[in-house]
KEFILUM-691584 format. One record per residue (C-alpha): y, x, z. Coordinates in nm, 3 decimals, m for minus. Example, Ala and Ser with C-alpha at 12.3 -4.5 7.8 and 13.67 -1.06 7.14 Angstrom:
BEGIN
(node (m0.450, 1.230, 0.780))
(node (m0.106, 1.367, 0.714))
//
This chain:
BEGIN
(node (0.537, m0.155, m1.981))
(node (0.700, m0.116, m2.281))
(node (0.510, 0.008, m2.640))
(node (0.698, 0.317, m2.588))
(node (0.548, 0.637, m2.405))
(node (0.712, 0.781, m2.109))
(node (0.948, 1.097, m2.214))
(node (0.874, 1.433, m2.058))
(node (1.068, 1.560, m1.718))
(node (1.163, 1.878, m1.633))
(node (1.435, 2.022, m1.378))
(node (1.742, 2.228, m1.465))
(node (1.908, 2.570, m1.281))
(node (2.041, 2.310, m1.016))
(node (1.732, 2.163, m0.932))
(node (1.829, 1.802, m1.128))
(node (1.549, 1.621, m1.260))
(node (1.634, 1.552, m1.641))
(node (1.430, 1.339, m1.938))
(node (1.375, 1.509, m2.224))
(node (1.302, 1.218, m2.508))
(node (1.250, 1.503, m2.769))
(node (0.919, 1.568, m2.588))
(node (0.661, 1.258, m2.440))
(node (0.480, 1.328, m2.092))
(node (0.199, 1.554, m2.063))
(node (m0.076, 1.536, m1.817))
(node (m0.322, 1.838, m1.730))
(node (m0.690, 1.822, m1.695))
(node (m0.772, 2.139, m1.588))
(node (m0.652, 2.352, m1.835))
(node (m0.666, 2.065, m2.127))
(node (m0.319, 1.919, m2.199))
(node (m0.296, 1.529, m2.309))
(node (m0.109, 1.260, m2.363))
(node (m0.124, 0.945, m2.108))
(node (m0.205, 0.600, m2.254))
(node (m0.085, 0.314, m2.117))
(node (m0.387, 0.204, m1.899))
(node (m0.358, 0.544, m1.756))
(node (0.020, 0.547, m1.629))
(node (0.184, 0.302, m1.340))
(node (0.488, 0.290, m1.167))
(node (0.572, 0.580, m0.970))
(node (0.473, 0.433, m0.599))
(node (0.719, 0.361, m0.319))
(node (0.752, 0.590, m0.045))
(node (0.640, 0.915, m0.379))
(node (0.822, 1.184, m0.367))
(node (0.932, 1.472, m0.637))
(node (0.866, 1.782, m0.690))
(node (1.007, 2.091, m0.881))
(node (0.776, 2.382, m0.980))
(node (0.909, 2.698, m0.883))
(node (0.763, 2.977, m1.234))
(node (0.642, 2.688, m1.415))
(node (0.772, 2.563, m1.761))
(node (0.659, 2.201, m1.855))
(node (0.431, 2.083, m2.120))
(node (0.495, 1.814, m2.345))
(node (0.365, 1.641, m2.617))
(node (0.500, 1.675, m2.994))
(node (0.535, 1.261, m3.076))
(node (0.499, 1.331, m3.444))
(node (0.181, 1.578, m3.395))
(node (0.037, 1.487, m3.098))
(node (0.012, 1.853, m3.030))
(node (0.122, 2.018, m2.663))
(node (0.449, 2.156, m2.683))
(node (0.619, 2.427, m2.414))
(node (0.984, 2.345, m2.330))
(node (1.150, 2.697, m2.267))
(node (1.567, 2.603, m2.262))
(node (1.723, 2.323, m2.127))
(node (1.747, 2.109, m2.436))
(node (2.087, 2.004, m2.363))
(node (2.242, 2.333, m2.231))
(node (2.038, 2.596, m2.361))
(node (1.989, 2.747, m1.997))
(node (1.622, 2.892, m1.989))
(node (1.567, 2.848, m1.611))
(node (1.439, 2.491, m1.589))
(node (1.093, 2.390, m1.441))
(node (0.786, 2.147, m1.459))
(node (0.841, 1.840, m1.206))
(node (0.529, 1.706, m1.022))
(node (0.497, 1.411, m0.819))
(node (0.363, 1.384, m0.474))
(node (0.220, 0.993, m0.452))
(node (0.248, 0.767, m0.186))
(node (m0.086, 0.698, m0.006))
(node (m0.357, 0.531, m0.147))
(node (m0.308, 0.603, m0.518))
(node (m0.531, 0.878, m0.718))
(node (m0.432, 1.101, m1.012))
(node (m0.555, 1.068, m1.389))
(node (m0.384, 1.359, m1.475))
(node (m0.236, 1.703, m1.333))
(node (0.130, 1.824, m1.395))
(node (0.170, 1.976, m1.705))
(node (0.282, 2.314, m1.725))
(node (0.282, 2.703, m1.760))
(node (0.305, 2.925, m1.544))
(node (0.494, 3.221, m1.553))
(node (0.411, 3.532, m1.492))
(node (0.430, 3.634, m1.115))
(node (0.465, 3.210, m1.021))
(node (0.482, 3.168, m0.634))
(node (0.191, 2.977, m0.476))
(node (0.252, 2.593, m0.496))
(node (0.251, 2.432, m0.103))
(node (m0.090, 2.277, m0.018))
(node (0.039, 1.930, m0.190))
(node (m0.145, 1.743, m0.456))
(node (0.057, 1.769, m0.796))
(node (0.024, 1.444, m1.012))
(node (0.166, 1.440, m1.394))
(node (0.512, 1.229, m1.410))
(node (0.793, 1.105, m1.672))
(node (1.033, 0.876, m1.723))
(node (1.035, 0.547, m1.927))
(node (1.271, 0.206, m1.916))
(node (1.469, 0.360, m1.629))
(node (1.175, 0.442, m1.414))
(node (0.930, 0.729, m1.323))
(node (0.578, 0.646, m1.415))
(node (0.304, 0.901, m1.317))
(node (m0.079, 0.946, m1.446))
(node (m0.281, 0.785, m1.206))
(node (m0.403, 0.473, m1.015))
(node (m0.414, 0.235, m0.717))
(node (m0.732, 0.323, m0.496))
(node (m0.709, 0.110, m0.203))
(node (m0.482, m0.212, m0.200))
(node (m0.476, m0.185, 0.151))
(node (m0.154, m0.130, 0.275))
(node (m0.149, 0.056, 0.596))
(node (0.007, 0.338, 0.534))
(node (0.250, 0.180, 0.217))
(node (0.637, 0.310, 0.334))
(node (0.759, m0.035, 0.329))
(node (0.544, m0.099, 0.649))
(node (0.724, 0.161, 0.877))
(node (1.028, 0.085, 1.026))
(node (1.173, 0.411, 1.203))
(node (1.383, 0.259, 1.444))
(node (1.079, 0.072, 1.581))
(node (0.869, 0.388, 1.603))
(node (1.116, 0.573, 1.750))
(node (1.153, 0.332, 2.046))
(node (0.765, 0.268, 2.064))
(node (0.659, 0.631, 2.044))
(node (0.936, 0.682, 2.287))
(node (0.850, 0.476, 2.511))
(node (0.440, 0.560, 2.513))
(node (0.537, 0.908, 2.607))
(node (0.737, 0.847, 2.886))
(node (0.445, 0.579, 3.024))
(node (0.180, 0.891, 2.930))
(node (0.350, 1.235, 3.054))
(node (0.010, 1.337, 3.192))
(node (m0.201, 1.283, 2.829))
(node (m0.168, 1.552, 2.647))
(node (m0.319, 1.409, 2.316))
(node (m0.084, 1.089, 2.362))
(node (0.179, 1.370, 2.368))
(node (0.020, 1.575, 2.068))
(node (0.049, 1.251, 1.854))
(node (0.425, 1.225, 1.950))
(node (0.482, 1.517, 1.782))
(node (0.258, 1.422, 1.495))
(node (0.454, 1.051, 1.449))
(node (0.850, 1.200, 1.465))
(node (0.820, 1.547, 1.358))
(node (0.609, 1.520, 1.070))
(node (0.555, 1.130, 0.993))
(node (0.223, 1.118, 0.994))
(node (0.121, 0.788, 0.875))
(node (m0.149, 0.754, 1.156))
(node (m0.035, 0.857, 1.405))
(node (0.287, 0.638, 1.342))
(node (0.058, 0.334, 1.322))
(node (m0.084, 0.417, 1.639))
(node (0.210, 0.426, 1.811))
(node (0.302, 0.059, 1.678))
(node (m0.051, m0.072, 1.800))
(node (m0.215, m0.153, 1.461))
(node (m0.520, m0.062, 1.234))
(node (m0.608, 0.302, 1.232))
(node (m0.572, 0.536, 1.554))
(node (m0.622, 0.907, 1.535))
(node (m0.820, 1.104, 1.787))
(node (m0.789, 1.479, 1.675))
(node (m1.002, 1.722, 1.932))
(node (m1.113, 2.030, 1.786))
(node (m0.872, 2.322, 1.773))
(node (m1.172, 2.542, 1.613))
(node (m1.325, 2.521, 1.301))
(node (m1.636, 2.646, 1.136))
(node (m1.502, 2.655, 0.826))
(node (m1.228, 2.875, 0.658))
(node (m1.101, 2.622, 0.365))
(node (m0.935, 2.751, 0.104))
(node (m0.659, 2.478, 0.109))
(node (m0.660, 2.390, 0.494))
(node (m0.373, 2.163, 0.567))
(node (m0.347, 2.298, 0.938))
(node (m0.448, 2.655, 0.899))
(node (m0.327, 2.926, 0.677))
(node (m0.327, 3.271, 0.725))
(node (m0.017, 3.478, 0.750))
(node (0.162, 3.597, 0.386))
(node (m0.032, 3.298, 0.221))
(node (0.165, 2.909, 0.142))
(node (0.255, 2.716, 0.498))
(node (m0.013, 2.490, 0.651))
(node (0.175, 2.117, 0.614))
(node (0.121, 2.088, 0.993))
(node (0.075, 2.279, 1.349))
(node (m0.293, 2.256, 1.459))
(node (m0.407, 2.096, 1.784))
(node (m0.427, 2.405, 2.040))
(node (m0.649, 2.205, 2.271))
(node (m0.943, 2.001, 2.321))
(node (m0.830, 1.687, 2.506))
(node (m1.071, 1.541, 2.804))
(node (m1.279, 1.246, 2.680))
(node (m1.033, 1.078, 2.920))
(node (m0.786, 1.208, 2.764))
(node (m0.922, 1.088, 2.440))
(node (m1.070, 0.718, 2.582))
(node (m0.699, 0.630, 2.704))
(node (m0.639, 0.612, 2.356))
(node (m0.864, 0.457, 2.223))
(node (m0.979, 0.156, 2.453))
(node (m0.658, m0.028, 2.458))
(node (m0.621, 0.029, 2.099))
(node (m0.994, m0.090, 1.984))
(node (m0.941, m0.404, 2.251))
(node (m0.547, m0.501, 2.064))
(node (m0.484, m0.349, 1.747))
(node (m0.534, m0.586, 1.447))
(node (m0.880, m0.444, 1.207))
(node (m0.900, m0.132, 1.489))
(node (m1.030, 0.199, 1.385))
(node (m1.011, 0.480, 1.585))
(node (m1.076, 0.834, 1.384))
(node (m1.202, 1.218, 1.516))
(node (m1.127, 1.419, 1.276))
(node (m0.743, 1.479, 1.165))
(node (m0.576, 1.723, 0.965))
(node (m0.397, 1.864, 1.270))
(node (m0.668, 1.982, 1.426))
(node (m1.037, 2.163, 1.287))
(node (m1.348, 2.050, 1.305))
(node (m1.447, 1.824, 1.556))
(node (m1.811, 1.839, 1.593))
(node (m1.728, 2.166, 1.747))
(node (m1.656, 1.945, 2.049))
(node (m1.936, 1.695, 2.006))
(node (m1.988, 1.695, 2.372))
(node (m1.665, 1.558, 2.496))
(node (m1.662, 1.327, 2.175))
(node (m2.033, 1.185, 2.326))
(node (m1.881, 1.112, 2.625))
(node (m1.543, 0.949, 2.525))
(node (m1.784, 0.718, 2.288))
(node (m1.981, 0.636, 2.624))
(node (m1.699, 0.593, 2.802))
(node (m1.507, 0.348, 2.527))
(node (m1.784, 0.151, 2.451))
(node (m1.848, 0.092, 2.851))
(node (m1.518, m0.058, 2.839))
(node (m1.512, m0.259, 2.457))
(node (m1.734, m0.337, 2.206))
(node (m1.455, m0.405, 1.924))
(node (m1.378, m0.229, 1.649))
(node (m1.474, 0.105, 1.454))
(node (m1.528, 0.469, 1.614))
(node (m1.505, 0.656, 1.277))
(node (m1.578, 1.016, 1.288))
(node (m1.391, 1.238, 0.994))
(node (m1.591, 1.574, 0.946))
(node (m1.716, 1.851, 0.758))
(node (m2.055, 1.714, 0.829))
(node (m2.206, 2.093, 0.910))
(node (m2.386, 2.000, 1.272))
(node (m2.669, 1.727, 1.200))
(node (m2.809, 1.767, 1.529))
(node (m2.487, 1.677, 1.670))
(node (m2.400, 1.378, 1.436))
(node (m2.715, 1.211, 1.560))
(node (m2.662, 1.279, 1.904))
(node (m2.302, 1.090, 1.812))
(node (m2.485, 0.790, 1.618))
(node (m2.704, 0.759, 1.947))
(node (m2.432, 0.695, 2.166))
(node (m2.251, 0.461, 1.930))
(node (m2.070, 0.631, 1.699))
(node (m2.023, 0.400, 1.424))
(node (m1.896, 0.526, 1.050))
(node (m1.838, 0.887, 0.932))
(node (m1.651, 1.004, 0.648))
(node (m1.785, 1.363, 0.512))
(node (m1.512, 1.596, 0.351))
(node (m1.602, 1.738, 0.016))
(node (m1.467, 1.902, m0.294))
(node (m1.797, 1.922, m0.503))
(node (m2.141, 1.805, m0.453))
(node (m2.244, 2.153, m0.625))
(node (m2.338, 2.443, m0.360))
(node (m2.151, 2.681, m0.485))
(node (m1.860, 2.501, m0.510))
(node (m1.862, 2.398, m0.194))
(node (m1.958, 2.727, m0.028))
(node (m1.696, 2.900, m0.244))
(node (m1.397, 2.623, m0.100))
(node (m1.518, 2.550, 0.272))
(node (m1.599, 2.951, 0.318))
(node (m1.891, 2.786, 0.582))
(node (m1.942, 2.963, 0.909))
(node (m2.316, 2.899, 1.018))
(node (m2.373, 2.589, 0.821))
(node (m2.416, 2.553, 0.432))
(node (m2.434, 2.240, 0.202))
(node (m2.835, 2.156, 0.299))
(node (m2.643, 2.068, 0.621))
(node (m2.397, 1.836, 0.480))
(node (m2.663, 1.625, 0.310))
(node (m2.876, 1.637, 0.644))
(node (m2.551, 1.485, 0.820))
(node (m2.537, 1.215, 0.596))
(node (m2.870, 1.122, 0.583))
(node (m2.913, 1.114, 0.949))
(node (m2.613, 0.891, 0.946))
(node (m2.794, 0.647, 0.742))
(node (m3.153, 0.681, 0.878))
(node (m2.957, 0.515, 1.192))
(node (m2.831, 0.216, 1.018))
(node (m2.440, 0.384, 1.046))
(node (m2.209, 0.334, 0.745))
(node (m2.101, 0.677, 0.552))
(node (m1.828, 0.745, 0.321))
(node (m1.794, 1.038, 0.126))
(node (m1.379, 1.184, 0.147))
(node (m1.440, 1.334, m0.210))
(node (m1.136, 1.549, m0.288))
(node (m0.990, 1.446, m0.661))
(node (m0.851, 1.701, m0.880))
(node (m0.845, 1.609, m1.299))
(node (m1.058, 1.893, m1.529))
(node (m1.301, 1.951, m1.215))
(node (m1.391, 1.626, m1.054))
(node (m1.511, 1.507, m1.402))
(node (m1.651, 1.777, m1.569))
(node (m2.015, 1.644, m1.675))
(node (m2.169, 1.888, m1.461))
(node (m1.991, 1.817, m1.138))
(node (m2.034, 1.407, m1.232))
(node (m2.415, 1.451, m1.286))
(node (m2.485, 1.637, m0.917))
(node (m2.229, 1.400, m0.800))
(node (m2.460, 1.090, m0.923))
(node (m2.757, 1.287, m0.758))
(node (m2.627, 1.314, m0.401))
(node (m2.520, 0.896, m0.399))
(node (m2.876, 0.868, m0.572))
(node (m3.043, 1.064, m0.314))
(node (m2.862, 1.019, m0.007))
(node (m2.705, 0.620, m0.047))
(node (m2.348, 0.658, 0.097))
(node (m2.153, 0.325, 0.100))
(node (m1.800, 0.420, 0.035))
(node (m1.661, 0.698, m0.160))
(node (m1.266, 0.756, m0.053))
(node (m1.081, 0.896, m0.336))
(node (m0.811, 1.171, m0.216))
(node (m0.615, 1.384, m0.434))
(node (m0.700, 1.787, m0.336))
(node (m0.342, 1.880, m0.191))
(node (m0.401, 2.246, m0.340))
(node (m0.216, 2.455, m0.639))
(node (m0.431, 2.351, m0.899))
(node (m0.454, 2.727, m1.084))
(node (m0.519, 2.877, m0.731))
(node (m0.851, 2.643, m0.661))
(node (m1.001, 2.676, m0.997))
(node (m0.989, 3.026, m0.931))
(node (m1.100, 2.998, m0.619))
(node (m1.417, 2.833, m0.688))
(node (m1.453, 3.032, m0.974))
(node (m1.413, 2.666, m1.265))
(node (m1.555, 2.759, m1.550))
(node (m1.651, 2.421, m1.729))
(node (m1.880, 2.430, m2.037))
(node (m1.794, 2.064, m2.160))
(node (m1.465, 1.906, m2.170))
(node (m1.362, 1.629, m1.876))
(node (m1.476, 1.270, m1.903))
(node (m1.150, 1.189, m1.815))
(node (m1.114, 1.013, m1.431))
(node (m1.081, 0.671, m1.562))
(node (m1.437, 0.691, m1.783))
(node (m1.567, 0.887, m1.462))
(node (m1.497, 0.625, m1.272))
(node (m1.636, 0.328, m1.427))
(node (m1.938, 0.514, m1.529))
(node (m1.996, 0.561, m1.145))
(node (m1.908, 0.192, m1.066))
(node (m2.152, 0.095, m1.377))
(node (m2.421, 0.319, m1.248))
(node (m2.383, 0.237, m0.862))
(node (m2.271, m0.139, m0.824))
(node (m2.326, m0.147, m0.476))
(node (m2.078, 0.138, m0.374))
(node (m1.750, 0.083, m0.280))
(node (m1.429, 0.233, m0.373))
(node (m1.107, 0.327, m0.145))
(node (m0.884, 0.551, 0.008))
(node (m0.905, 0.470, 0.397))
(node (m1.144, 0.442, 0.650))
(node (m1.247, 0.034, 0.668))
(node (m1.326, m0.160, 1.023))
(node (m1.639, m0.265, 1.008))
(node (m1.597, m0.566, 1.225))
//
């Protein structure tokens, strides 16, 4: 990287994404603007993708002053209806920093995407964050299309009776999800979704959204496979696939304890057939009784969904139906008191994942409850909508992710850090 900082983007009337040297990037922490150093900015990842902020002016940073700045005209035409650019990363990288920007008044809801700061510097887009996982299962340069179109292709026609096989079709070459296209090439990570209920009402549900409000990112499951169904699945892939994992708990589909009995008797039935590889179970965690029922018949790892380890919080974002955040904490310790491994799927967002208060009950719950892995994924939400949602109203400015990070790695060496579910063979 050069000594230079990365000049501020914004987009013009035609929707052209345009530096602006006059200004250098801005990222937001909650509502805190600031200006990126150097340890805090890479390379905007391969397979990222752009986006332009309908209502929202960007923020930049005076170079002289080191003050935040609002661009209001297109410095080079004078137009007045520009707009902030986010970027969308690639998998396994985490934000430092929000998108920088203002809204205007009456701004239309942002999609349920996360929004990470980004400018432009040497001839390249550079945004505010980090690399979480160096795995690379779900990197873009890993997929080829044509191949998963004749795979996926050809599993469906082999597999007209399975309607989950089916299901995952759809997921793999209508939407690209990175899963379920891995699945269909026979490597790492298989999904199992199985729940089309939920008990929970999330404010930024990726697969359920209720009509007038932003578009889920994806159709929801609408119905609970057969554990044979589900086992057809997931034998042959646990008995070939290279570091196998096989995962309940998708964001097509709600929550799948819901159907802990059919997932208890898949389990039976796939570990009757192979001992190999991981049976991961994604969840809100809200049915302890049923997670050790789970761990009993061989359930292996679970990875528990949350955006705070404050109550509130997470009352006010899940919207719970029968189960509250006592519940969560049971899950996990149940988890552990049977010698399974547990990863917390903490949901990152800059200003409110670091706030002091949120890092201190955050250090409580690993203190108290000993997770091993804590998966670091950006909150794919309009940042101004959840803060208001949850009703954010820090007391103490952010430690910044970076220091929030290496103060948990400092005060927890044992935990690990990542993105994706690991096998555990």
């Amino acid at each position: 990287m050069s000594s230079s900082k990365p000049a501020l983007v914004f987009a013009n009337s035609k929707g052209e994404i345009r530096d602006y040297e006059g200004l250098t990037m801005a990222g937001a922490s909650g509502e805190l603007f600031h200006c990126p150093d150097h340890a805090e900015l890479i390379e905007l990842p391969e397979g990222s993708e752009l986006f332009v902020l309908p209502g929202r002016l960007p923020v930049g940073i005076e170079p002289d002053t080191g003050e935040p700045a609002l661009l209001d005209a297109d410095p080079y035409t004078g137009e007045t209806d520009i707009s902030a650019v986010a970027a969308f990363m690639a998998p396994a990288h985490t934000a430092v920093y929000t998108a920088a920007y203002q809204s205007q008044e009456k701004a239309p809801l942002l999609p349920l995407f996360a929004y990470t700061a980004v400018g432009w510097m040497d001839g390249k887009f550079w945004v505010a964050a980090f690399r979480s996982d160096q795995d690379n299962r779900q990197d873009i340069a890993g997929f080829n299309q044509n191949l998963i179109n004749k795979r996926t292709e050809k599993k469906l026609r082999q597999h007209r009776d399975n309607r989950l096989i089916q299901h995952l079709g759809k997921c793999c070459l209508t939407y690209g999800c990175p899963a379920a296209r891995n699945y269909f090439l026979g490597r790492w990570e298989a999904p199992l979704p199985s729940s089309p209920a939920c008990n929970a009402s999330c404010v930024g549900c990726i697969s359920l959204q209720p009509s007038g409000c932003c578009p889920s990112t994806q159709d929801r499951i609408r119905f609970a496979p057969t554990a044979r169904e589900i086992a057809e699945i997931a034998i042959p892939h646990l008995k070939n696939a290279p570091r196998p994992v096989v995962s309940f708990g998708q964001g097509c589909e709600g929550e799948p304890l819901l159907q802990a009995s059919t997932l208890e008797k898949s389990i039976h039935m796939i570990r009757r057939q192979t001992t190999k590889g991981t049976i991961n179970l994604n969840t809100n965690a809200s049915l302890p009784d049923a997670v050790e029922k789970l761990a009993a018949a061989g359930l292996d790892s679970i990875r528990v969904s949350m955006n705070s380890a404050r109550p509130d919080f997470h009352q006010r974002y899940y919207r719970p139906s029968g189960f509250s955040f006592k519940d969560v904490r049971r899950s996990i310790e149940v988890m552990k008191a049977a010698g399974k491994h547990v990863s917390l799927n903490y949901f990152i967002l800059p200003g409110f994942t670091d706030d002091p208060e949120e890092y201190a009950a955050f250090c409580e719950l690993i203190a108290s409850t000993g997770p091993d892995l804590i998966q670091l994924r950006n909150l794919n939400m309009d940042p101004e909508q959840y803060r208001k949602a949850v009703r954010h109203a820090p007391t103490k400015p952010p430690l910044g992710m970076l220091h929030w990070l290496h103060s948990l790695k400092e005060q927890f060496p044992a935990l690990k850090f990542g993105y994706f579910n690991p096998c555990l063979d």
